[in-house]
C-alpha positions, 0 to 999 in steps of 0.5 A: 764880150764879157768872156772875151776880156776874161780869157785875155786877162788870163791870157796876160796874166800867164804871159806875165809869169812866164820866164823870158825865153832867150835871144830877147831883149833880157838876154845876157850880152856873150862877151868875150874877154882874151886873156894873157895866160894859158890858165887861170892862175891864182894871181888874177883874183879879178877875173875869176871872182866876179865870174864866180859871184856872177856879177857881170851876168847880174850887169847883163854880160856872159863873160867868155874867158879866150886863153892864150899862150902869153899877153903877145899872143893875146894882143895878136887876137885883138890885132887879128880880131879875135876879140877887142877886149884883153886881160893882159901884160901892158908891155905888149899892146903898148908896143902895138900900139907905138908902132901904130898897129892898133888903140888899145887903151888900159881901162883897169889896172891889177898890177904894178910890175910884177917882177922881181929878183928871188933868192934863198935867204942865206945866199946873202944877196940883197941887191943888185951890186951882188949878183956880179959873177952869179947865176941868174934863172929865167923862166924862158929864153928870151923872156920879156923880163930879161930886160928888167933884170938887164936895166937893173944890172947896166945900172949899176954897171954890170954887163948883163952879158958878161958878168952875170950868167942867165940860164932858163930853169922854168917855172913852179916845181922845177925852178924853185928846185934849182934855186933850192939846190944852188944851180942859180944863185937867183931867179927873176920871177913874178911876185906870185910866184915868189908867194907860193914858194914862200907859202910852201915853207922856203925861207927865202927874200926879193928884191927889185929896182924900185922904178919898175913898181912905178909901171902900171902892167897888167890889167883890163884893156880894149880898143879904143871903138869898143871903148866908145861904142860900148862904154855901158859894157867896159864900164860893168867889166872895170867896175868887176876888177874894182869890186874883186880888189875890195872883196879880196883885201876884205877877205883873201880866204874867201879868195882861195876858197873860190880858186880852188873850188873852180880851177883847183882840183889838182892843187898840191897846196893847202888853204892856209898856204892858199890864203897866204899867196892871196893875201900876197896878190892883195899887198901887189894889188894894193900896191898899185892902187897907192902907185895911182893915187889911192882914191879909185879902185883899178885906176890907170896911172897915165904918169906911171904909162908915161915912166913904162914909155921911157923905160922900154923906148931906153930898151929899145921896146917901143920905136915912138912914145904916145901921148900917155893920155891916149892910152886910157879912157878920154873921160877921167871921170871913168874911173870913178864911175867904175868906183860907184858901186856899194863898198860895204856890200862887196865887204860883207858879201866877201866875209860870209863868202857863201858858197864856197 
């Protein structure tokens, strides 16, 4: 008898130091998150630095990244059923969703439109009244910022058809080149390309209608089942976003660094032109933070949905505007959940940046 409760104490006791083999109860949860871009670019610090720490695996998630070829295409996936969770441009799931194809809701906010006006410094353009009878560069026909350079332009009484001439010259390398070379006047371009182009030593400046800063468009979304069947899920996934906006203001080398040591092997840049484009996504990142409030990480403005509603039903975007509040979490107090995490911790795991 004796014997016998000794060999099933070691029995136990080696079942105790053994690792949990996979598919059991402590295994990660395979998520998978349907990103807006082709790539991971440099502007979405808060997807690829909780990767990289690996703070969704410490909450129980493997994040799978999905590419698509544009937020459009990613809120197709979701409408398909590809996936029930984006990282995206708001624009296109809130159309969706206004002609009743899908409910999605915004559980994370990253940016504030991001759009803006780009010039060289000695072309004298400083706002919209001066690209009467100018060029204007789109990075692709029938771009969905069209309209916001359009609005901006009818505003102030300017046929955008007329008056203002709008030719597609791309993006990166051969965009910055013809505006460099005066073969546009002007380009409507996103602010992080605004930042490399800067950080690449062009002497250059921006403008914008200050309404467009008001809309919350880009940022972490899910159906509305998801969101109640698995709040636990979108909760730890927010709360990722969050915690990468206070590592990144802490730290936006550290940032670089992490960007180029995983998606940046063929990178023309250097790290100080790197830190400098990071430190710029912060200033957009931040912006948005100050737009809602300037409390809670992340947090959705249903104001500033509200404004987005009104500007794409004038531009005829959107057939029918939503009651704002059901396109972001019924409970409010989601939002500070997903701020309940340790702050200092982020901060100083950001500023000895180990690792990398």
């Amino acid at each position: 008898m004796k014997n016998a409760l000794k060999a099933a104490t070691v029995v136990a006791a080696i079942a105790t130091a053994m690792p949990i083999a996979s598919g059991t109860a402590n295994a990660l949860e395979s998520v998978k998150i349907i990103h807006g871009n082709p790539v991971m670019i440099t502007a979405v610090f808060e997807l690829y630095v909780p990767l990289a720490l690996g703070w969704w695996k410490d909450d129980g998630y493997d994040v799978q990244v999905v590419y698509s070829q544009g937020s459009a295409a990613a809120v197709q996936s979701i409408i398909g059923g590809s996936g029930t969770i984006g990282m995206m441009n708001t624009t296109p799931w809130l159309a969706a969703d206004a002609k009743g194809l899908t409910d999605i809701r915004m559980l994370a906010t990253m940016r504030n439109t991001s759009w803006r006006i780009l010039t060289m410094a000695d072309k004298g353009i400083t706002k919209a009244a001066d690209l009467r009878g100018k060029t204007v560069g789109l990075a692709v026909a029938g771009s969905g910022g069209a309209m916001y350079l359009n609005s901006m332009l009818a505003s102030h009484d300017i046929n955008p058809q007329r008056e203002v001439r709008q030719a597609v010259i791309g993006l990166g390398a051969q965009s910055y080149e013809a505006l460099k070379s005066g073969a546009v006047d002007a380009s409507l371009t996103f602010m992080s390309e605004i930042a490399n182009f800067k950080a690449l030593g062009n002497n250059a400046s921006y403008f914008y209608d200050d309404q467009w800063m008001q809309f919350p468009d880009y940022g972490l979304v899910a159906t509305n089942d998801t969101l109640k069947a698995k709040p636990e899920l979108v909760e730890a996934l927010a709360r990722g976003i969050a915690k990468a906006q206070i590592f990144a203001e802490a730290n936006p080398e550290c940032v670089a660094k992490i960007y180029r040591k995983n998606y940046g092997a063929n990178r023309t840049t250097t790290l100080e032109q790197d830190t400098e484009i990071e430190k710029s996504n912060v200033e957009e990142a931040n912006l948005a933070f100050d737009r809602a409030g300037g409390e809670l990480r992340a947090k959705v403005s249903v104001e500033g949905l509200d404004k987005l509603q009104a500007f794409l039903l004038e531009n005829k975007l959107i057939p029918q505007t939503i009651d704002p509040k059901k396109l972001v979490p019924d409970d409010q107090a989601f939002f500070r959940r997903i701020n309940n995490f340790d702050h200092a911790a982020v901060i100083a795991q950001a500023k000895a940046c180990s690792g990398f």
